[in-house]
N, CA, C and O of each residue as an XYZ file, in Angstrom:
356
protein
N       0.844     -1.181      0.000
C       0.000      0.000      0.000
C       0.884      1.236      0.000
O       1.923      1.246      0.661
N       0.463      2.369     -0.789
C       1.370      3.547     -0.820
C       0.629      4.620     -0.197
O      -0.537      4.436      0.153
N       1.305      5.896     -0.005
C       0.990      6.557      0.202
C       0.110      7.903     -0.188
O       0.605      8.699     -0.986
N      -1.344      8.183      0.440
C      -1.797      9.203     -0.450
C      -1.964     10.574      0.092
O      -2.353     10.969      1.191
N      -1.538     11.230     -1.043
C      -1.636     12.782     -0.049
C      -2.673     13.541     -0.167
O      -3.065     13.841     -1.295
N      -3.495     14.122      1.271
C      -4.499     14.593      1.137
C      -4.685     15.926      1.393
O      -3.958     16.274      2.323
N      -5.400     16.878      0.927
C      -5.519     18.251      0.826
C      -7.285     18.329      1.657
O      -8.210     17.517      1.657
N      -7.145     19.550      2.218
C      -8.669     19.228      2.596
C      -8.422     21.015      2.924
O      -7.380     21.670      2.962
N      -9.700     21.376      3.104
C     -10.198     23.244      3.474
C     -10.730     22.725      4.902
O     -11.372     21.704      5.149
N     -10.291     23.689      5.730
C     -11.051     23.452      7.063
C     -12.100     24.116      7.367
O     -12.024     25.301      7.044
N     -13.190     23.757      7.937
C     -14.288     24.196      8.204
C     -14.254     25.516      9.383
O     -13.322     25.740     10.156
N     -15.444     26.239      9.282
C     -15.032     27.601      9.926
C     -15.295     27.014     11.347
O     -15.838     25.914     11.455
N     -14.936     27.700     12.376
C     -14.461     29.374     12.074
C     -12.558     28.982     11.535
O     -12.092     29.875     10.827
N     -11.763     28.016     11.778
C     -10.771     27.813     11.103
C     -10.251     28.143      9.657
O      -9.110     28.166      9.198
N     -11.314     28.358      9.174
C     -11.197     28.519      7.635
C     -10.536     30.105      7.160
O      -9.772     30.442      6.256
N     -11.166     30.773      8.133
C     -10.265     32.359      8.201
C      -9.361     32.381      8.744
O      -9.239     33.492      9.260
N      -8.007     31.308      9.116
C      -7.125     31.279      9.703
C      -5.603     30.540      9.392
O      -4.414     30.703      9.668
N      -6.846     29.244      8.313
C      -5.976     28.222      8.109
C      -6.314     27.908      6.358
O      -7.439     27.533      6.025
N      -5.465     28.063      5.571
C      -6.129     28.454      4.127
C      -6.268     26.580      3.588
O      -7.193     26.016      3.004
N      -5.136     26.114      4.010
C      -5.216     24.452      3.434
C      -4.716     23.568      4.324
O      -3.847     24.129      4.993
N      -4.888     22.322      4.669
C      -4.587     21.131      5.349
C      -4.174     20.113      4.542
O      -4.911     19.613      3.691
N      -2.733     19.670      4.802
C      -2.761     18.774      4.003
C      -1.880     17.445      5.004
O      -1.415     17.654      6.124
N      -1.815     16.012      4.214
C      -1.777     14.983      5.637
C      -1.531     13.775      4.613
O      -2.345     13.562      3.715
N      -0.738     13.235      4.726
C      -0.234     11.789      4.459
C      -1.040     10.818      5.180
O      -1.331     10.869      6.375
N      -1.488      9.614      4.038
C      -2.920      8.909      5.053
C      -1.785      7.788      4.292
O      -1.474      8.007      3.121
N      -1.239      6.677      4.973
C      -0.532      5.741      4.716
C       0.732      5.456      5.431
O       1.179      6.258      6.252
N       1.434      4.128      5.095
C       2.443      4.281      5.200
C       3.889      5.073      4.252
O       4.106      4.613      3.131
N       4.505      5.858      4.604
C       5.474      6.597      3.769
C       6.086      5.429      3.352
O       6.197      4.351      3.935
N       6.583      5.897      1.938
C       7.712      4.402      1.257
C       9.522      5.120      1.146
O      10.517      4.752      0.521
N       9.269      6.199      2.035
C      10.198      6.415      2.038
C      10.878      6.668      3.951
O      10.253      6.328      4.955
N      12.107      7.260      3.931
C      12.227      7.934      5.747
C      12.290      9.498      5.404
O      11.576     10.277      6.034
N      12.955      9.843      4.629
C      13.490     11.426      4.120
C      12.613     12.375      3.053
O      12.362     11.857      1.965
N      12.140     13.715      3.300
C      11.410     14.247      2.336
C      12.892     15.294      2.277
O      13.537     15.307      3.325
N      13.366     16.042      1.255
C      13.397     17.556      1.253
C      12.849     18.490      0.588
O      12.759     18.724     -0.617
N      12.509     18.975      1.466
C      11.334     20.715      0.926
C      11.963     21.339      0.879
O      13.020     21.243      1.503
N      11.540     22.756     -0.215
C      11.949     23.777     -0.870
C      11.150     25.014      0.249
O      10.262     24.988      1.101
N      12.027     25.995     -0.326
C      11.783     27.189      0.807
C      10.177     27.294     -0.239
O       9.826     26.952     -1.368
N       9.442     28.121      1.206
C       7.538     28.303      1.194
C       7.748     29.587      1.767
O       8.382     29.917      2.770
N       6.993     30.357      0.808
C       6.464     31.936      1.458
C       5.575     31.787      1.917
O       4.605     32.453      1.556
N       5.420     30.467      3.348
C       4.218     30.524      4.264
C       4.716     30.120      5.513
O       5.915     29.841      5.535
N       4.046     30.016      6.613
C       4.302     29.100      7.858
C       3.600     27.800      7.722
O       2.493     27.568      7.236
N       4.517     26.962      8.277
C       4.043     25.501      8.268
C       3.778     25.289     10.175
O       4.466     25.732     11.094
N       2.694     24.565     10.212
C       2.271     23.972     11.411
C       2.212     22.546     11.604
O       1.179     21.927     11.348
N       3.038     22.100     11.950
C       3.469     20.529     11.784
C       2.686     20.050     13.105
O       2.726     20.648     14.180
N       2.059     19.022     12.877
C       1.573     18.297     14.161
C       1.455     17.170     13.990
O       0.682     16.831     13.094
N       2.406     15.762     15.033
C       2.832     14.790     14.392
C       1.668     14.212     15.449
O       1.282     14.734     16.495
N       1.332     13.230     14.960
C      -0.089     12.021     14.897
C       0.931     10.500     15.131
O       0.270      9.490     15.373
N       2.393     10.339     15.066
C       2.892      9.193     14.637
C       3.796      9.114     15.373
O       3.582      9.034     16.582
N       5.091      9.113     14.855
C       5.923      8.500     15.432
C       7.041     10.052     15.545
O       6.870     10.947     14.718
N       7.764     10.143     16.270
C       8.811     10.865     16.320
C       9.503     11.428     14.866
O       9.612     10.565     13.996
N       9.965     12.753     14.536
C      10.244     12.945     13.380
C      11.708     14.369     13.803
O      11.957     15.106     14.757
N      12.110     14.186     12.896
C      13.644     15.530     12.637
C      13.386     16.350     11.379
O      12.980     16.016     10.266
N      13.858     17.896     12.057
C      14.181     18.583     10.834
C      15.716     18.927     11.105
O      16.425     19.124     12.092
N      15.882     18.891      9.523
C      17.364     19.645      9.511
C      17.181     20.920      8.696
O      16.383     20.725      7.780
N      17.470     21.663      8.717
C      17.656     23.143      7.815
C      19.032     23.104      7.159
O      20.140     22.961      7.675
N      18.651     23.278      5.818
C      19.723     23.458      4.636
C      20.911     22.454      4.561
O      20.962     21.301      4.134
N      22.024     23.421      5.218
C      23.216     22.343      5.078
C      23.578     22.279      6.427
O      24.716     21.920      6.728
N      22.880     22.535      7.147
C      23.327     21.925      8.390
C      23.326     20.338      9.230
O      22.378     19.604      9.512
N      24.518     20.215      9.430
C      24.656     18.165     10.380
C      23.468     18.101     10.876
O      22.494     17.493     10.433
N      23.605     19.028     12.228
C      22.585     18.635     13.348
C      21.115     18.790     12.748
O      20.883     19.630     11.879
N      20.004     17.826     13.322
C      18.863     17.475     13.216
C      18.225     18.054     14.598
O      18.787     18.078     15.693
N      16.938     18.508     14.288
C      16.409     18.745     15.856
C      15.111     17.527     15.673
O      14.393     17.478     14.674
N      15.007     16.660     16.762
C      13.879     15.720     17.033
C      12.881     16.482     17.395
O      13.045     17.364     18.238
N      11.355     16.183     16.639
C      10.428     16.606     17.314
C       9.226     15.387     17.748
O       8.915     14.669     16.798
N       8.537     15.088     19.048
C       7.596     14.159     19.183
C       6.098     14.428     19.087
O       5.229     13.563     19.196
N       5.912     15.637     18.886
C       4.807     16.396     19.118
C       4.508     17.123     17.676
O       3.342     17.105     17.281
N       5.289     17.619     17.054
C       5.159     19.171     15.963
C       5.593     20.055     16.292
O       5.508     20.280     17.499
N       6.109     20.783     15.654
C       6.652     22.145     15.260
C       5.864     23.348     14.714
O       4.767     23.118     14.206
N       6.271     24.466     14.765
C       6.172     25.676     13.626
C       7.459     25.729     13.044
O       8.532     25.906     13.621
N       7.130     25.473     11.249
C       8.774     26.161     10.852
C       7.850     27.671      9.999
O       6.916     27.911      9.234
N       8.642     28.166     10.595
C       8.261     30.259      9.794
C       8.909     30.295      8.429
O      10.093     29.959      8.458
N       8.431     30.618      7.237
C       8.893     30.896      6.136
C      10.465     30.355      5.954
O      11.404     31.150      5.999
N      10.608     29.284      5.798
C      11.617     28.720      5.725
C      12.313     29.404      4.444
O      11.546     29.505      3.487
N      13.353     29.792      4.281
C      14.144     30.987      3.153
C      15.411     30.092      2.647
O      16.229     30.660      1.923
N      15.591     28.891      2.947
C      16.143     27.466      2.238
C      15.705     26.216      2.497
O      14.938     25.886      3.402
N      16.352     25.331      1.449
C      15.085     23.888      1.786
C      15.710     23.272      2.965
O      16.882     23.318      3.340
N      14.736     22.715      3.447
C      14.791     21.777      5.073
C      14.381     20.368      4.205
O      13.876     20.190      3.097
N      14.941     19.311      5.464
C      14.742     17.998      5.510
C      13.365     17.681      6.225
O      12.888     18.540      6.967
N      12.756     16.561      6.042
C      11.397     16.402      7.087
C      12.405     14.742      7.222
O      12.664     14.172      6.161
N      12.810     14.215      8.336
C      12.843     12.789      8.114
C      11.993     11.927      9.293
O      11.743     12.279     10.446
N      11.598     10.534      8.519
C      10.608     10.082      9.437
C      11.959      9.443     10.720
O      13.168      9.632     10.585
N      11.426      8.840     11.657
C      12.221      7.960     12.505
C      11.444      7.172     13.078
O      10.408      7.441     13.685
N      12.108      5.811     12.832
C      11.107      4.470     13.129
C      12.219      3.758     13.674
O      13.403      3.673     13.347
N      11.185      3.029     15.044
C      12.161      2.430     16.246
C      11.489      1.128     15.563
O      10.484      0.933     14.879
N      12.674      0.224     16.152
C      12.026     -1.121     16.076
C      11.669     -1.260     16.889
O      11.846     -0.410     17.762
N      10.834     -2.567     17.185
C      10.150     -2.769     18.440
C      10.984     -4.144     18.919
O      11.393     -5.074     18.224
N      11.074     -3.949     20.218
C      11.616     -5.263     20.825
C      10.899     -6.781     21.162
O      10.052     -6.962     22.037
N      11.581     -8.069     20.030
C      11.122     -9.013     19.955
C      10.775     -9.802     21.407
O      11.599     -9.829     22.321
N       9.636    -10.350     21.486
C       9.298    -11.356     22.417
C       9.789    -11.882     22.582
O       9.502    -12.763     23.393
């Protein structure tokens, strides 16, 4: 099964606040996205499992378990997933 990406308008009173929603309904077939700089704010709110951004060319990764705000990001960032294994019986 792949992954599908979904776009949705939020219902008011959100709708004067929040112009689009969009949300991965699957499993990703990948771990790593990189995004291009957005003349918007992104509101990340993770539903899953633990995730990192890195900005541009920088090593360090910051973990997030919860979501983020990234503000008009002005170079591309990394989104990467992170998946623990689980410990066998």
């Amino acid at each position: 099964m792949g992954v599908e990406y979904v776009s949705r308008v939020p219902p008011p009173p959100l709708d004067t606040l929040i112009d689009d929603l969009h949300f991965l309904e699957g499993v990703p077939p990948y771990t790593r996205l990189t995004l291009p700089p957005a003349p918007s704010t992104l509101l990340i709110v993770n539903l899953g499992a633990p995730f990192r951004v890195r900005a541009g060319t920088d090593i360090a990764s910051a973990e997030y378990a919860d979501g983020c705000v990234v503000t008009m990001p002005t170079r591309a960032w990394e989104f990467g997933l992170i998946s623990y294994k689980k410990d066998s019986p």
